[in-house]
C-alpha positions as CSV (number, residue, x, y, z in Angstrom):
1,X,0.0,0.0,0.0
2,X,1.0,3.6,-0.6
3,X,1.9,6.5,1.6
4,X,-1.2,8.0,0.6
5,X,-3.8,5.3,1.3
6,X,-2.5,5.3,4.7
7,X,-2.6,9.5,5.3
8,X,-4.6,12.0,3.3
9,X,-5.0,15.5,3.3
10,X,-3.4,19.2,3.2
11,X,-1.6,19.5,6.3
12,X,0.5,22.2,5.5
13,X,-1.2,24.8,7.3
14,X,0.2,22.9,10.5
15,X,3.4,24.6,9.9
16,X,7.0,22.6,10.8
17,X,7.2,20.8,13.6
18,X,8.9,21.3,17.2
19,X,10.7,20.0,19.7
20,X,8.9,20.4,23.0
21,X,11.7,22.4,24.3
22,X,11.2,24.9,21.5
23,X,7.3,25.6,22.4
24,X,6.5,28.7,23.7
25,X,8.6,31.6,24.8
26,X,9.8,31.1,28.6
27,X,12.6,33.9,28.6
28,X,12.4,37.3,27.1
29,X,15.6,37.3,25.9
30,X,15.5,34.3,24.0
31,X,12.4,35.3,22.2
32,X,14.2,38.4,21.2
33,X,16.9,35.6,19.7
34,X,14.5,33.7,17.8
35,X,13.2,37.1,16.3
36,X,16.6,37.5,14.8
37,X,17.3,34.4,13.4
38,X,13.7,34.5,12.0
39,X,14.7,37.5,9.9
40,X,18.2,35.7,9.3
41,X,16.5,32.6,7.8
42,X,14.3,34.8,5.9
43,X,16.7,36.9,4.4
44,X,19.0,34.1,3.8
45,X,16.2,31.8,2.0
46,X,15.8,35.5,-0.3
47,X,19.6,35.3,-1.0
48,X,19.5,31.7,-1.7
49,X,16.7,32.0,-4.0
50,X,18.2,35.3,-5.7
51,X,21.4,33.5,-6.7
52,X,20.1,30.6,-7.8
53,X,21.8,28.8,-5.2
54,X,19.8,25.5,-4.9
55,X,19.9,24.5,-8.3
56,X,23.1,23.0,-7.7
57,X,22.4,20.7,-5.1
58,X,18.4,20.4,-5.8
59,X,17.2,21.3,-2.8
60,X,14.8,23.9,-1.7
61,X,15.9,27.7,-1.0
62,X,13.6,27.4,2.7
63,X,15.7,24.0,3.7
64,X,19.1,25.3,2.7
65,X,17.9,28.3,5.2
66,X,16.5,26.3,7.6
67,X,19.9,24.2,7.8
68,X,22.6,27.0,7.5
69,X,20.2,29.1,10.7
70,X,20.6,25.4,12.4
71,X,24.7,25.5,12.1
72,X,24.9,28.8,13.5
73,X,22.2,28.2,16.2
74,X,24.7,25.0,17.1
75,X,27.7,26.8,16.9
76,X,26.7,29.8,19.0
77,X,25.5,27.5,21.4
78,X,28.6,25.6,21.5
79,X,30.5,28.6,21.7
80,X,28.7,29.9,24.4
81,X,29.3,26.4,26.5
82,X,32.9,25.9,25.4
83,X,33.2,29.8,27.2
84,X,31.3,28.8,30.3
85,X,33.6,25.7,30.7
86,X,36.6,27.3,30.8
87,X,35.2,30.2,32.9
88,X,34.7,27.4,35.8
C-alpha cells in the first residue's frame, strides 16, 4: 500500500514541527533571539533563491535556510558552553 492510502490530506497549514523544548517563549531574551534568526532565515532563503543557489544541489531555498540558521544556532551555542567551561 501507498503512503497516501495510509494518510490524506493538506496538512501544510500545521506549519513545521517542534521539539517540545522549542514551544513557547519562557525567557524574554531568548524570544528576542528567535526574532533574529527568523529575519536571518528569511533573508537568507531570499539570497538563496536570488542567486540561484539551490539548483546545484536540488534542494529547496527554505531548507538550505533552515539548515545554515541550524549551524549557527549549534555553533553559537557551542560557543557559548565551550566559554562557560573554561570560565569554571
Amino acid at each position: 500500500m501507498a503512503l497516501g492510502e495510509y494518510v490524506s490530506g493538506d496538512f501544510s497549514s500545521l506549519g513545521p514541527l517542534q521539539a517540545s523544548s522549542e514551544i513557547g517563549p519562557t525567557d524574554p531574551e531568548k524570544n528576542e533571539i528567535d526574532t533574529k534568526f527568523d529575519k536571518f532565515e528569511k533573508k537568507l532563503k531570499s539570497l538563496i533563491n536570488e542567486l540561484y543557489l539551490e539548483f546545484e544541489s536540488s534542494t529547496p531555498d527554505f531548507v538550505l535556510a533552515k539548515y545554515l540558521r541550524g549551524c549557527l544556532e549549534i555553533f553559537n551555542e557551542t560557543e557559548s558552553k565551550k566559554s562557560d567551561s573554561f570560565s569554571n
